[in-house]
TITOR-880142 format. One line per 8 residues: number of its first residue (from 1); their letters; for each residue x, y, z negated of C-alpha. Coordinates in Angstrom, 3 decimals, padded with zeros to 6 digits, m for minus. Layout:
residues N
NUM = a = X,Y,Z; ...
end
This chain:
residues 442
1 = xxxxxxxx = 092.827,009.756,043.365; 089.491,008.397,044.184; 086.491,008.171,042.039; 085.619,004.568,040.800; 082.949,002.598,042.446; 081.577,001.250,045.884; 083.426,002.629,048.810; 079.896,004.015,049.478
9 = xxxxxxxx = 078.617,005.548,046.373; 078.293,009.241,047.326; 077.539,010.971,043.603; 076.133,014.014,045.065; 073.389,012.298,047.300; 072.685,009.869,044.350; 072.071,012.348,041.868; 070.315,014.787,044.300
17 = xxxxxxxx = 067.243,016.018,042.857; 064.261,016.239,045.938; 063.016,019.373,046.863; 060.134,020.794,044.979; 058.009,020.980,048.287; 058.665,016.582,048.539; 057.633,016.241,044.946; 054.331,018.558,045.671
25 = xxxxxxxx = 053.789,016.389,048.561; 053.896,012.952,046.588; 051.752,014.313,044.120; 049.209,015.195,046.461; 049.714,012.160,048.362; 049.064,010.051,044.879; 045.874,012.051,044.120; 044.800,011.376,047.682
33 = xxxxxxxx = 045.300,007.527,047.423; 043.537,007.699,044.320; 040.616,009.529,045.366; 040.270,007.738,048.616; 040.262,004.307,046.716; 037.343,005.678,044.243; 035.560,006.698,047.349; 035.826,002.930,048.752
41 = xxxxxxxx = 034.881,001.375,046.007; 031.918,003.653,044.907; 031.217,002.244,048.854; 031.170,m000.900,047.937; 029.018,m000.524,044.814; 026.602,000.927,046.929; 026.556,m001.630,049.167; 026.069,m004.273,047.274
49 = xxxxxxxx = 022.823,m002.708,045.480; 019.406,m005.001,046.045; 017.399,m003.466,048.299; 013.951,m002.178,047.025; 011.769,m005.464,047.891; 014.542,m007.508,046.159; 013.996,m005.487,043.402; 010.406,m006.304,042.713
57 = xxxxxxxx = 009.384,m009.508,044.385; 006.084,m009.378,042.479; 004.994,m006.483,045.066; 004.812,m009.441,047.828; 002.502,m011.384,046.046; 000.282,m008.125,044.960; 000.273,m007.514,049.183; m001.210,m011.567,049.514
65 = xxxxxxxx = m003.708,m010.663,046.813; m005.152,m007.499,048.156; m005.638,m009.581,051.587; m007.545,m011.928,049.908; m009.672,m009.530,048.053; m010.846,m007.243,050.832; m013.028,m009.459,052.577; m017.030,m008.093,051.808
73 = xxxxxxxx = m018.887,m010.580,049.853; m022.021,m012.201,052.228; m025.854,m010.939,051.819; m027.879,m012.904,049.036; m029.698,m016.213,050.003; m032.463,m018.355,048.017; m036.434,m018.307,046.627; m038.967,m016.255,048.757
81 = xxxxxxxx = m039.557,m013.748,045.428; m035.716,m013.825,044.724; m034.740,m013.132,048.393; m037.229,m010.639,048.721; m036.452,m008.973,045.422; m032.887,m009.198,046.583; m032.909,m007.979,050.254; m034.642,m004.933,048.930
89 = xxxxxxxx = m032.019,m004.239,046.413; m029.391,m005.980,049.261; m030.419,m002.748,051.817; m030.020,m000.473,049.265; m026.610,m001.016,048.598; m025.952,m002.381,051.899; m024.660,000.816,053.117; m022.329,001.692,050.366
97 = xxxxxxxx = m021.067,m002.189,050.120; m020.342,m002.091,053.728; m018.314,001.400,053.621; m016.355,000.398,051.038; m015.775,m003.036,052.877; m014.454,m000.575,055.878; m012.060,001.724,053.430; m010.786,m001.841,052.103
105 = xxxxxxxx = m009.902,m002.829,055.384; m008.600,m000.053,056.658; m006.083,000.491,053.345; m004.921,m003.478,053.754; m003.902,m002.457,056.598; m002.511,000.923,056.212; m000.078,m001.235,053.255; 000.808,m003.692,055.520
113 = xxxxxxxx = 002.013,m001.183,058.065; 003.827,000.970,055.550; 005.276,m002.114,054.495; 006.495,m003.473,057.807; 008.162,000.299,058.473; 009.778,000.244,054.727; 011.308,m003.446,055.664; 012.400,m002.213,059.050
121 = xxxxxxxx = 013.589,000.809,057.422; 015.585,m000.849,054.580; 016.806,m003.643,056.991; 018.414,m000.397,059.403; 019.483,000.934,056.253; 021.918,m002.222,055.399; 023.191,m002.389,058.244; 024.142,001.412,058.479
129 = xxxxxxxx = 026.090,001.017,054.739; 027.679,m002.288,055.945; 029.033,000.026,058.994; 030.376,002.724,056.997; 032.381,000.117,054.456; 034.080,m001.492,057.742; 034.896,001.944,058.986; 036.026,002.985,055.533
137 = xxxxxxxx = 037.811,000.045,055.157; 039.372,000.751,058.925; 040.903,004.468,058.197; 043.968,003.203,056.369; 045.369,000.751,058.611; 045.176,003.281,061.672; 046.354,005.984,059.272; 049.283,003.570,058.583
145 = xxxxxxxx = 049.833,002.834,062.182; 050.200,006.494,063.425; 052.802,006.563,060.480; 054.629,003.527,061.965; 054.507,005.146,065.146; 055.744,009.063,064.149; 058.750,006.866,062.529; 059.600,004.826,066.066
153 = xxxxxxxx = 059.337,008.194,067.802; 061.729,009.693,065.190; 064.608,007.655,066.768; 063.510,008.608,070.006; 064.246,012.224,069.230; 067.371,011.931,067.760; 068.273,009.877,070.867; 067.587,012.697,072.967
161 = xxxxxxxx = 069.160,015.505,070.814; 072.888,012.817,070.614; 072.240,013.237,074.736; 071.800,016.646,074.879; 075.069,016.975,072.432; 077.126,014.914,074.361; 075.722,016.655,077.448; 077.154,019.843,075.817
169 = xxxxxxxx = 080.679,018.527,074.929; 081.459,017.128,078.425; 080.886,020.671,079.225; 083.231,021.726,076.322; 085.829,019.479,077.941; 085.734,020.988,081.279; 085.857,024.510,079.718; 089.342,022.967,077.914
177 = xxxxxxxx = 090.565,021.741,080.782; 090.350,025.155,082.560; 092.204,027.449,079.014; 094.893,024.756,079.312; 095.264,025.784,083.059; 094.970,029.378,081.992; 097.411,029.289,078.924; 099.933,027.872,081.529
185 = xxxxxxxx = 099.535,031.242,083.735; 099.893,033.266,080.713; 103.130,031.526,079.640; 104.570,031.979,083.571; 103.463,035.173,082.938; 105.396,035.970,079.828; 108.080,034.730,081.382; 108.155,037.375,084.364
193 = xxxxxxxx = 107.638,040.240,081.717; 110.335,038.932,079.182; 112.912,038.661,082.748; 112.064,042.213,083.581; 112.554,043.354,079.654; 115.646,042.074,079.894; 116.748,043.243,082.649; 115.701,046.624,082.206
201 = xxxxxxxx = 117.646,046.864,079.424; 121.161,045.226,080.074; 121.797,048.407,081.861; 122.414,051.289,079.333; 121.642,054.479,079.283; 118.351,053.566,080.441; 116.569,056.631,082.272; 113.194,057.617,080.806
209 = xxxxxxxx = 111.429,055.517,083.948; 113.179,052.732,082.854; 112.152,053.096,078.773; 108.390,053.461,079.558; 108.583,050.798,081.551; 110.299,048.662,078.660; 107.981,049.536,075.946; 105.226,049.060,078.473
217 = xxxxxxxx = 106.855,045.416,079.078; 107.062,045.131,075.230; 103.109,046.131,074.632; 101.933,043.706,077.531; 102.007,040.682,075.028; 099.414,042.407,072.863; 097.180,043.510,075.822; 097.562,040.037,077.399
225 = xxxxxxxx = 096.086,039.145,073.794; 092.979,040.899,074.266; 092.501,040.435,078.112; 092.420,036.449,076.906; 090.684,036.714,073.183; 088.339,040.213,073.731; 087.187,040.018,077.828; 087.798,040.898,080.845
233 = xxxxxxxx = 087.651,044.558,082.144; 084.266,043.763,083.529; 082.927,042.081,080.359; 083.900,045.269,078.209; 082.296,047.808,080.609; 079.369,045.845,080.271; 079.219,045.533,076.438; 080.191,049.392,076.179
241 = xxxxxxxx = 077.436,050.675,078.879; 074.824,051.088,075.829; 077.287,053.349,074.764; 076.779,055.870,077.266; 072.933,057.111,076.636; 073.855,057.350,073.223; 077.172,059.846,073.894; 075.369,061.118,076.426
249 = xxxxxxxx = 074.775,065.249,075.068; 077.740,065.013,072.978; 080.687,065.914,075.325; 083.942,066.089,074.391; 084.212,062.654,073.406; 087.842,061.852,072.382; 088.264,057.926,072.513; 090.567,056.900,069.697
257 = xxxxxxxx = 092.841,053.659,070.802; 090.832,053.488,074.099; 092.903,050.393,075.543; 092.840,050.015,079.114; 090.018,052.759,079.324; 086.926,050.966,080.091; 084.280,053.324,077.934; 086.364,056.482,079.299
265 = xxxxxxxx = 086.011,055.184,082.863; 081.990,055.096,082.432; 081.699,058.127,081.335; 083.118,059.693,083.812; 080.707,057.508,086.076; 078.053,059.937,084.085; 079.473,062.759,084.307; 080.688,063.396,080.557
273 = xxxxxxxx = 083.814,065.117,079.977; 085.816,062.203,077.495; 089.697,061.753,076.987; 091.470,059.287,075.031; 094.679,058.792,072.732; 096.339,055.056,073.036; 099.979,054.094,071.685; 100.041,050.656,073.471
281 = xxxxxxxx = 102.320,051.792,076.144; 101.504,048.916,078.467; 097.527,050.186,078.179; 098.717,053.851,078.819; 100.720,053.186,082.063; 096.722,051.455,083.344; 095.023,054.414,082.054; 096.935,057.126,083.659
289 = xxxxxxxx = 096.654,054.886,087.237; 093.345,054.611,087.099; 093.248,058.914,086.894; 091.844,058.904,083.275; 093.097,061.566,080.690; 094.643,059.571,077.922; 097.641,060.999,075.346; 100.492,058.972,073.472
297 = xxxxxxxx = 100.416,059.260,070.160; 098.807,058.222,066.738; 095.866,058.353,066.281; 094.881,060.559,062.941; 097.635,063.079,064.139; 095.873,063.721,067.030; 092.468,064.622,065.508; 094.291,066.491,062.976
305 = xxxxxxxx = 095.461,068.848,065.891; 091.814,069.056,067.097; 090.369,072.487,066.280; 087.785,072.214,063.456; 084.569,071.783,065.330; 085.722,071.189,068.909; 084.416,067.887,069.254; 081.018,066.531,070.385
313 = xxxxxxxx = 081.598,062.907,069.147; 084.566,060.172,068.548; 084.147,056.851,069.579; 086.673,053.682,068.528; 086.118,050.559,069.275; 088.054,047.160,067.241; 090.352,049.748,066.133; 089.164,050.605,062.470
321 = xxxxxxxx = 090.113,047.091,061.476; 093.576,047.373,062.413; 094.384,050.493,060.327; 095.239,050.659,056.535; 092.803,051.324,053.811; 094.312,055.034,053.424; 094.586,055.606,057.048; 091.713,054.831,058.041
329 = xxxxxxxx = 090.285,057.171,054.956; 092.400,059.797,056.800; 090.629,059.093,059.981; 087.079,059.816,059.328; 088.343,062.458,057.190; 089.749,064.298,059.775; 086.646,063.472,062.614; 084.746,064.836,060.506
337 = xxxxxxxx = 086.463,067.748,060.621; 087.249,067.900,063.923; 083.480,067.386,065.403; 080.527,070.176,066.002; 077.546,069.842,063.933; 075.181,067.316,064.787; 078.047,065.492,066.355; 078.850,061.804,066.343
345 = xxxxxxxx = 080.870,059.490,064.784; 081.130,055.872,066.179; 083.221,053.092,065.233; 082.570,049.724,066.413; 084.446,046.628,064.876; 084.423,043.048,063.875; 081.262,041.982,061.812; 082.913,040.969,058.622
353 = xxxxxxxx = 079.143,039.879,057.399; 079.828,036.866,060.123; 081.220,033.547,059.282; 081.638,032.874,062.853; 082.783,036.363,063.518; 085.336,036.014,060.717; 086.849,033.005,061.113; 086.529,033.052,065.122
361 = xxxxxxxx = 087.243,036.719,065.882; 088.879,038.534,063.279; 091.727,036.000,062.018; 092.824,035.318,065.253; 094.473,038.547,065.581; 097.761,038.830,063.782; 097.519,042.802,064.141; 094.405,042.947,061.699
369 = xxxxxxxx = 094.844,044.355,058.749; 091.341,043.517,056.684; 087.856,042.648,057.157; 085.643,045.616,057.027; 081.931,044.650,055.243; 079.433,047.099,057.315; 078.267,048.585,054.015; 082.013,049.627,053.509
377 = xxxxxxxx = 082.258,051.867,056.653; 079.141,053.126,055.506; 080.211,053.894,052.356; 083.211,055.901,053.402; 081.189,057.580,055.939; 079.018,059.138,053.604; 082.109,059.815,051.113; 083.592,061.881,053.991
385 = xxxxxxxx = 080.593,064.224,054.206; 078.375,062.343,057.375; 074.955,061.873,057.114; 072.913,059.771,058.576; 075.217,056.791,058.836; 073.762,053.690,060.341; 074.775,049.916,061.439; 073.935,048.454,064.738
393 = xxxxxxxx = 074.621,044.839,065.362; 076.025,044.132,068.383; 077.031,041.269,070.499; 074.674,038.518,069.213; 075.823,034.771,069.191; 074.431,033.004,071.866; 071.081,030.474,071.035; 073.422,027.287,071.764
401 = xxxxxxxx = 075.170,028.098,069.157; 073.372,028.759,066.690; 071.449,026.241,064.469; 067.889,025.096,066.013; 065.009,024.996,064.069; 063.280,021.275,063.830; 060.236,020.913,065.992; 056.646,020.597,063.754
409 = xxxxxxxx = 056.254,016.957,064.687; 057.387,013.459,062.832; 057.954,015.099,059.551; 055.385,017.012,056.829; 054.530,020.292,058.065; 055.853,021.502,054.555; 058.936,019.955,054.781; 059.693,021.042,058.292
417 = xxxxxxxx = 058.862,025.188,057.179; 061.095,024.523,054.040; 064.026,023.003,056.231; 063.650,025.596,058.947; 063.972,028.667,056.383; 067.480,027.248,055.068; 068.283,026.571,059.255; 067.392,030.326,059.517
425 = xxxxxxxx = 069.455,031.693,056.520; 072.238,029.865,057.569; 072.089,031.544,060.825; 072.087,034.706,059.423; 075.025,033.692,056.905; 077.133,031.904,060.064; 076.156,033.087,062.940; 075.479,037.187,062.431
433 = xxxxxxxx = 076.224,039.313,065.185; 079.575,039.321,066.033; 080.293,043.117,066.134; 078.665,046.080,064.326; 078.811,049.938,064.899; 078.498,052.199,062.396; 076.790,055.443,064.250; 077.110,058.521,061.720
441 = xx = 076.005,062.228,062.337; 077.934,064.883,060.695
end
């Protein structure tokens, strides 16, 4: 059944709640708008004020009066008596009249200058206030229009990335076309095996030749398996070098299900004295022609027959995932019996810890018997009397792969750190390591 409603009503985006750092940024943005529009209109106010002179117009007509009044008043005229009587008294305060006549003067005109400046001053004044409310008035629109233009780019981007994607699966394609090609050689393949199984046996008693070389026919499926799913040979040397510095001082090394005997053929490259126990028949027929000392035969039993102490380190590698619970109990049990103090215990297998690892690696492979969490085989490890157990994560998933974090620009800088710590959690969830060793001392 479907639910009710507009074929595109999706509930769970509709009643999605934004993320707290998108609310934070609205509020801020809010209380930014707000403040900015105070700012502009406080502006305004300002601008609008009367300037000083407009203020007080009666200061104009004070500045006409005081020219009028500064002008000295002329020497005395009339009746000999009078005009003598006054020109005496005239050159006595002559002197003073005609000093303060000077100081008028010279005031009138230090107010007129002043004046002049102040109205020059006030007139540079208005016109420095009427340029700040057009630039105020300016930072919004450009504000908006770097906005508009961030959300054209934004297109732009994704454009690039849908290239770059389809770039990628073109390349996916050819890499199809070539497994199809290869999964038709394996099946030809299987063929020739199956023809010589038969064969080999529709002639009974088979000799002991002709048995090996049955059950070797019979255990070529499995190692086709991991020649397709696990590497070549020259892909497993190289992830298993790294291994050699770190057995290197801790000869014998016994290699427990050492396949087609990559690790054992390295260290012999080094000069460390390693052999190896292997019950895929077809894998044990390579071993032995390559000159490498490997036994038939299970693998507990055979450290069980170890002398207590004998070893310098054991080494697996994918086989602890293949073994049962109780087995593989039995297992450490008896390496630890089985090594020399200080020696090592190393057992590399799928990183359960992995989504990709999981459900790319370890279901794929019918012969696995569970998952094995890394603090699990650490766990038993230290149950079993080593100390010192570690995990080392090994083969790392490549960068195109794994998620990519969003670049700073055409989004909040808040936003882009919150979406890029969920991008890197889910790499760590998804796309782990794909392998882990735990290393353990005894």
């Amino acid at each position: 059944m479907h639910p009710e409603g507009p074929a595109f009503y999706n509930p769970a985006v509709a009643d999605a709640k934004p993320l707290p750092e998108l609310l934070e940024l609205r509020r801020r943005l809010a209380d930014e708008e707000a403040a900015y529009a105070a700012a502009l209109a406080e502006l305004d106010r300002q601008a609008s004020l009367a300037l000083p002179e407009e203020q007080a117009p009666e200061v104009e007509e004070l500045q006409r009066e005081l020219n009028e009044l500064w002008t000295p008043a002329p020497a005395p005229s009339g009746g000999f008596l009078s005009r003598l009587f006054e020109r005496r008294a005239w050159g006595v305060v002559a002197p003073a009249v005609e000093r303060q006549a000077r100081f008028n003067a010279a005031l009138v005109r230090l107010l007129n200058a002043e004046r002049e400046r102040a109205g020059r001053f006030h007139a540079r004044l208005r016109e420095l206030v009427a340029a700040l409310v057009g630039y105020a008035q300016r930072v919004e629109p450009i504000v908006d229009a770097r906005d508009d233009v961030r959300i054209a780019r934004s297109p732009t981007e994704a454009q690039q990335q849908l290239e770059i994607f389809g770039g990628r699966l073109e390349q996916m394609s050819e890499r199809l076309a070539g497994l199809v090609a290869l999964r038709d050689r394996i099946e030809a393949l299987s063929e020739e095996v199956r023809a010589l199984r038969e064969g080999l046996e529709s002639s009974p008693p088979l000799p002991e030749a002709a048995r090996t070389a049955s059950r070797a026919a019979a255990d070529s499926a499995y190692t086709a398996f991991e020649n397709r799913f696990r590497g070549s040979r020259e892909e497993l040397r190289a992830r298993q070098q790294g291994y050699v510095e770190l057995l290197r001082g801790h000869a014998p090394v016994v290699d427990l299900g050492c396949g087609r005997g990559e690790l054992l053929e390295l260290l012999r490259g080094a000069g460390l004295r390693a052999r190896g126990v292997e019950s895929n028949a077809s894998a044990l027929q390579e071993c032995r022609a390559k000159g490498l000392d490997v036994s038939a035969g299970d693998l507990v039993e055979f450290l069980e027959a170890e002398a207590p102490g004998s070893l310098g380190a054991v080494f697996a590698a994918q086989v602890a995932e293949h073994l049962e619970p109780a087995r593989l109990q039995a297992l450490v049990a008896a390496a630890h019996r089985a090594l020399a103090k200080d020696g090592l215990l190393v057992l590399e297998t799928v990183n359960a810890a992995s989504a990709l690892a999981f459900f790319d690696v370890y279901v794929r492979d019918l012969t696995h018997v569970r998952p094995l969490h890394p603090e699990t085989l650490r766990f038993m490890a230290a149950a079993a009397g080593f100390s010192d157990a570690r995990i080392e994560l090994r083969s790392p998933v490549p960068d195109d792969v794994r998620l990519h974090l969003l670049p700073s620009g055409g989004l909040p800088p808040p936003v882009v750190k919150a979406l890029n710590e969920n991008v890197a959690r889910l790499n760590a969830l998804l796309f782990a390591p794909l392998d882990y060793a735990l290393i353990a001392r005894r």
